[in-house]
C-alpha positions as CSV (number, residue, x, y, z in Angstrom):
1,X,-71.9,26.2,113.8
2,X,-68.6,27.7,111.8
3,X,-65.8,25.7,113.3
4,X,-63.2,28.8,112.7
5,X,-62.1,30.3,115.6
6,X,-63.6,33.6,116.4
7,X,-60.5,36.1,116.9
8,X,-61.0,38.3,120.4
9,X,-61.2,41.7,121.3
10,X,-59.2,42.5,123.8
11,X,-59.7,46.1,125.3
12,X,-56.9,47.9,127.6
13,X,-57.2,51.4,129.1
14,X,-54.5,53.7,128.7
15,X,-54.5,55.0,131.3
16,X,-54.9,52.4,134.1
17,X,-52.4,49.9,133.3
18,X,-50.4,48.1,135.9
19,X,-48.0,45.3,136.0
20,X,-47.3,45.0,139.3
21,X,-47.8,42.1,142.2
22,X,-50.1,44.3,144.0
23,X,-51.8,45.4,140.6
24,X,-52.7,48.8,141.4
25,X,-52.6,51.7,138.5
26,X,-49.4,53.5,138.0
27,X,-51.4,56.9,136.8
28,X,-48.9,58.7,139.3
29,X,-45.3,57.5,138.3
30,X,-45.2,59.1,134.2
31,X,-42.3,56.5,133.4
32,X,-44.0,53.5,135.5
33,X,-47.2,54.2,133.8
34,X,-45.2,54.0,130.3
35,X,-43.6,51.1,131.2
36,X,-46.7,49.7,132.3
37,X,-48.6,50.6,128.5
38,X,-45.7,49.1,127.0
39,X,-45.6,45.5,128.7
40,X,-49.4,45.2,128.3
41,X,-49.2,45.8,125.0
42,X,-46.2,44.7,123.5
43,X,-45.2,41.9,126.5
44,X,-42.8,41.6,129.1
45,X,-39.6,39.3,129.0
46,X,-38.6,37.6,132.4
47,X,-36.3,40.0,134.6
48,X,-36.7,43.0,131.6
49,X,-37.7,45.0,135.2
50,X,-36.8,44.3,138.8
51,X,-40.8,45.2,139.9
52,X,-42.4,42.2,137.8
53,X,-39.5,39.7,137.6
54,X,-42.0,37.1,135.5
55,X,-42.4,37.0,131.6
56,X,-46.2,38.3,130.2
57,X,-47.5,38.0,127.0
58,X,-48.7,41.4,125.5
59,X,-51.8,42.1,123.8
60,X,-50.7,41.8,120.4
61,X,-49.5,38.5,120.8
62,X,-52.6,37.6,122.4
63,X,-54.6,38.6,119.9
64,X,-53.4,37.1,117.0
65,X,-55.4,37.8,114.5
66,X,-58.1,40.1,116.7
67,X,-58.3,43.4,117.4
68,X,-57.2,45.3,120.5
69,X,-59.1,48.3,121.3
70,X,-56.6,51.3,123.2
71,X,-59.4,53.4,125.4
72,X,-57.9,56.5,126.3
73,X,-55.3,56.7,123.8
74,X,-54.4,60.3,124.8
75,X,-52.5,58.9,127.7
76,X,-49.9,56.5,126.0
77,X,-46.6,58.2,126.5
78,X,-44.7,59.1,123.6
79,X,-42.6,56.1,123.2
80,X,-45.0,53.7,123.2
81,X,-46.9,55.5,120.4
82,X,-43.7,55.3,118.5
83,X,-43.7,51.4,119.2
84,X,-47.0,51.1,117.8
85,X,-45.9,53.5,115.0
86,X,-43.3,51.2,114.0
87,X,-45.7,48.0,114.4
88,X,-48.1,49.1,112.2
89,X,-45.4,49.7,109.6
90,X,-44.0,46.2,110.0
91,X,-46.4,43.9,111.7
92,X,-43.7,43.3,114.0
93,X,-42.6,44.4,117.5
94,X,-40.3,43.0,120.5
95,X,-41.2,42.7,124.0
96,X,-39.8,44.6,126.4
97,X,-36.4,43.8,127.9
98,X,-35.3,41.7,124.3
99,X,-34.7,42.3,121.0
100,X,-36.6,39.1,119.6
101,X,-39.1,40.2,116.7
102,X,-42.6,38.7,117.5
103,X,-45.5,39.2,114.5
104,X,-49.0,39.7,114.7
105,X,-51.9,40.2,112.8
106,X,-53.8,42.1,115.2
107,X,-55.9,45.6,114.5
108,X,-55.6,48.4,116.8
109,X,-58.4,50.6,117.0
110,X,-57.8,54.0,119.2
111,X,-60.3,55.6,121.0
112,X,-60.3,58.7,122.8
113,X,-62.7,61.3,124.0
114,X,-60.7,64.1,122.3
115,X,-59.6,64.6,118.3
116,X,-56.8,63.3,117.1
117,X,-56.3,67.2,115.7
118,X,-56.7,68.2,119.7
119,X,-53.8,65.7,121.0
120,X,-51.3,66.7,118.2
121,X,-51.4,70.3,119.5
122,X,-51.5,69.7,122.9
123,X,-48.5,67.3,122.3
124,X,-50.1,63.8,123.5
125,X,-50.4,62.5,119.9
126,X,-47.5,61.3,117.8
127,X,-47.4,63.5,114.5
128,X,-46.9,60.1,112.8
129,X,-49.8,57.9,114.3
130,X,-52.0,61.5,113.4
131,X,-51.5,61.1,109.8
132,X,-52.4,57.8,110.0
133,X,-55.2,57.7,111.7
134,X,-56.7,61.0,110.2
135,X,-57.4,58.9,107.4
136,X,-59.0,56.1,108.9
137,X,-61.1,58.2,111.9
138,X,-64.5,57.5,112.5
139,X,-66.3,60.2,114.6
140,X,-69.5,58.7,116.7
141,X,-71.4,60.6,119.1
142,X,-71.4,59.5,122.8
143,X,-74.2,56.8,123.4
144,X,-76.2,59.4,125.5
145,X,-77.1,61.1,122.2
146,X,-77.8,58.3,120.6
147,X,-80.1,56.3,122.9
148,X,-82.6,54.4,120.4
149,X,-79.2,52.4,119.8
150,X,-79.2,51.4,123.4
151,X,-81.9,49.0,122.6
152,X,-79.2,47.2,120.1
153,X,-76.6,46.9,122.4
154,X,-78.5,45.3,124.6
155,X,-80.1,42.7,122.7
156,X,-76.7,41.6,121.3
157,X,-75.1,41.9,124.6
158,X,-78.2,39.4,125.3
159,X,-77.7,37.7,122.5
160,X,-74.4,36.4,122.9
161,X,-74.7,35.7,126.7
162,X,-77.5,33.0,125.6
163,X,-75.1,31.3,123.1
164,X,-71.9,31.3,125.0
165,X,-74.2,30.7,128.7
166,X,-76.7,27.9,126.5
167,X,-79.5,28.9,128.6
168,X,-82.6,30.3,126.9
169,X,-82.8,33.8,127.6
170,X,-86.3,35.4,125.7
171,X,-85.5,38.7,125.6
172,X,-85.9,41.7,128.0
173,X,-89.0,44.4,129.1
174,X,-88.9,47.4,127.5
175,X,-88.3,49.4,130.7
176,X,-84.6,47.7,131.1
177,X,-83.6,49.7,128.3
């Protein structure tokens, strides 16, 4: 067994982020919802906002070295596609409410149902970020048309419950997949 430490994937959905005490999504509010993207992701400093007076970590600090994985990346707001702009120039951000530079090694990986192409005209896509990730886009077709890959999924999904649960787990019937 490698005795390096596996760096996690941590996945957030753009579009239902929340950071309050009562945790429910903040779809409705456009600048709580921002607010929201921004702490998960980039961390929260202690009194930075009167609705979550504690400090939080964001997701590229936990992640070290990991990736995170942005679902819906069509509904970051604007700013906080800047922020990530500007992160993956320097490998550095700040949390929110101070002005302290934090680095991390983590890989973001967008994913959205649309093209990138679609979002820039439609004005929910940084021109910046575009040209980025235009050249690093990989298109995959939804898992419904690629169904013989199901079977894969599962058995590593299987897989990796047996080693992290250490019971012995031979495998499932055909029908289950």
């Amino acid at each position: 067994k490698s005795s390096q430490k596996e760096a996690p994937v941590l996945v957030m959905d753009a579009q239902h982020v929340s950071i309050t005490e009562d945790d429910h999504p903040m779809a409705d509010d456009k600048l709580l919802l921002e607010l929201s993207q921004e702490s998960v992701l980039f961390g929260l400093d202690q009194d930075a906002l009167s609705f979550s007076p504690q400090s939080r970590l964001g997701l590229l600090q936990i992640a070290g070295e990991g990736t995170i994985i942005i679902d819906n990346f069509e509904a970051l707001g604007q700013q906080v596609q800047k922020k990530i702009r500007t992160y993956i120039d320097s490998g550095s951000f700040s949390r929110v409410g101070t002005d302290t530079t934090i680095r991390s090694h983590a890989r973001i990986i967008a994913a959205s149902t649309k093209t990138f192409e679609a979002l820039q005209e439609c004005g929910e896509m940084n021109t910046d970020l575009l040209h980025l990730f235009s050249s690093h886009t990989i298109h995959i077709a939804p898992l419904r048309k690629r169904k013989k890959d199901i079977r894969l999924i599962a058995q590593n999904i299987l897989e990796r419950h047996t080693r992290q649960s250490g019971k012995t787990i031979s495998g499932m019937e055909p029908e289950a997949y």
